[in-house]
C-alpha positions in Angstrom: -38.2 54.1 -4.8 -37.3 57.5 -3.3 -39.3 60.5 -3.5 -37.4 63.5 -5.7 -35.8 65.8 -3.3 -34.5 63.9 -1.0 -30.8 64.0 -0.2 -28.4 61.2 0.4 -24.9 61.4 1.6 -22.1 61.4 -0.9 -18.3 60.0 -1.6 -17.1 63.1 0.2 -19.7 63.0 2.7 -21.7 66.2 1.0 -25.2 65.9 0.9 -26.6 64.9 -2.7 -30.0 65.2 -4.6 -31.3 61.7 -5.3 -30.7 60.6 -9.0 -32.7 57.8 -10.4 -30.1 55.1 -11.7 -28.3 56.1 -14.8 -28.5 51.9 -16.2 -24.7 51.3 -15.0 -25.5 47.4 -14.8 -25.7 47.5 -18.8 -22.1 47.8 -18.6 -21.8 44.4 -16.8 -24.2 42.5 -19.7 -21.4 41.3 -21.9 -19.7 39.8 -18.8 -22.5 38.4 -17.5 -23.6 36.7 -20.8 -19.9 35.6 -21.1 -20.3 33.8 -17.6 -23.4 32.3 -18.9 -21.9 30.9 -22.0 -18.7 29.6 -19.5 -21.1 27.6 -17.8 -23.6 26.1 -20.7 -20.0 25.0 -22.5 -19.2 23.2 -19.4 -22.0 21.4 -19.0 -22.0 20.7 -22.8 -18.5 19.1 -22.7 -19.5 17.5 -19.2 -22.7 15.6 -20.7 -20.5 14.8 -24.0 -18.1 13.5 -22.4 -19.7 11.0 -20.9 -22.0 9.9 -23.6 -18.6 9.7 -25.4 -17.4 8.0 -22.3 -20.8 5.6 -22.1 -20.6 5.0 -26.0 -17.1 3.6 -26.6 -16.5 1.2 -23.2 -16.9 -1.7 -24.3 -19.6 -4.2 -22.8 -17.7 -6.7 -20.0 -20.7 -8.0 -18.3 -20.1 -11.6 -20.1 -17.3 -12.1 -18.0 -19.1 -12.5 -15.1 -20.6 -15.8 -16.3 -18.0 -16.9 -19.1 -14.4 -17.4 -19.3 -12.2 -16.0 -22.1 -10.8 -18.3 -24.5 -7.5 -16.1 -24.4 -6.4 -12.4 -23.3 -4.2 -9.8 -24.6 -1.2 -11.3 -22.9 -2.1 -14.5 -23.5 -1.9 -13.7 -27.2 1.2 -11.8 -26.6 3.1 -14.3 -25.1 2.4 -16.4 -28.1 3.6 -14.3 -30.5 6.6 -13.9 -28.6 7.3 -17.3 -28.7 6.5 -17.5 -32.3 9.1 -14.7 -33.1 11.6 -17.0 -31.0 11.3 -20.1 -32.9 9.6 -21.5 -29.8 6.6 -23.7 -30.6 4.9 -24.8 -27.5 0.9 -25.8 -27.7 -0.8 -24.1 -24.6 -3.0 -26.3 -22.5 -4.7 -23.7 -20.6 -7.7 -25.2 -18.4 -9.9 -22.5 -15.9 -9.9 -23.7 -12.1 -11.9 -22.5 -9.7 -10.5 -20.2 -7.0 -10.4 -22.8 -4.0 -8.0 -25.2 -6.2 -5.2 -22.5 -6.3 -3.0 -22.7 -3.5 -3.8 -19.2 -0.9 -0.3 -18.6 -1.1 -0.2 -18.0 -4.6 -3.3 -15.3 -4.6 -1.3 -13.7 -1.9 1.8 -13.3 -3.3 0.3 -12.2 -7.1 -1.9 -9.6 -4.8 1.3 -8.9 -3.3 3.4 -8.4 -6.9 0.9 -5.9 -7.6 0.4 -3.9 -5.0 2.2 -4.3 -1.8 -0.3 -2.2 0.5 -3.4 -3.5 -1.2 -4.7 -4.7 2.3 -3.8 -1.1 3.5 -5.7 0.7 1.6 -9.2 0.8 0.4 -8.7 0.9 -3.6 -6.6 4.2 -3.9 -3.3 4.3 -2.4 -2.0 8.0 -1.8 1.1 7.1 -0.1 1.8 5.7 -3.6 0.5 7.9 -6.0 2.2 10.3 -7.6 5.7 8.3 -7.6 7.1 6.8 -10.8 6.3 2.9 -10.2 9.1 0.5 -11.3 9.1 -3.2 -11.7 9.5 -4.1 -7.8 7.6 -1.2 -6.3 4.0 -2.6 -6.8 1.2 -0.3 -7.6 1.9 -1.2 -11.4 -1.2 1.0 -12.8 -0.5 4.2 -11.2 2.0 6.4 -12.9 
């Protein structure tokens, strides 16, 4: 802290008396306080999210050892028929991955996303076009 008397140089360059500070940075307390709250409501809705996020996915991990008895489009696909008059009984039987012909897991690879051996799970050439039926990248929009 300065000594009273001694002068500093002003805004027009005239020599001033030293003045103790007059409290200006009260005036910045609401914005500061506002920044503060900015922040805790971020992290707030951050950590919600997630436990909202963590909460409602549902649990997968049996499908590492078991197979589903049917899946979404499976069921579709029924009901479709159904609605067509079609009756056919499904005889659905899992086979392991080295009984499927190589050319088939390529070209269903392939269907879905043409540069899937380009890329290393996110394709940017791709994303951020509209996909269509014979463009690949199905789950991108």
């Amino acid at each position: 802290m300065r000594a009273a008397g001694i002068e500093r140089v002003g805004a027009n360059h005239e020599m001033v008396p030293y003045a103790p500070s007059t409290g200006r940075w009260i005036h910045y307390w609401p914005a500061r306080s506002l920044l503060v709250l900015l922040i805790l409501a971020t992290v707030v809705l951050f950590i919600s999210g997630g436990a909202w996020l963590w909460l409602t996915t549902p649990d997968v991990g049996w499908l590492r050892t078991t197979n589903p008895h049917t899946t979404a489009m499976m069921r579709q696909r029924e009901e479709e028929q159904r609605a067509a008059g079609q009756v056919d009984p499904s005889r659905l039987e899992w086979v392991g991955l080295a009984q499927i012909s190589p050319y088939l897991i390529q070209s269903v690879v392939e269907a879905e996303d043409a540069r899937f051996f380009d890329h290393r799970g996110f394709d940017g050439k791709t994303y951020g076009r509209r996909s269509s039926p014979t463009s690949g990248s199905a789950d991108l929009p």
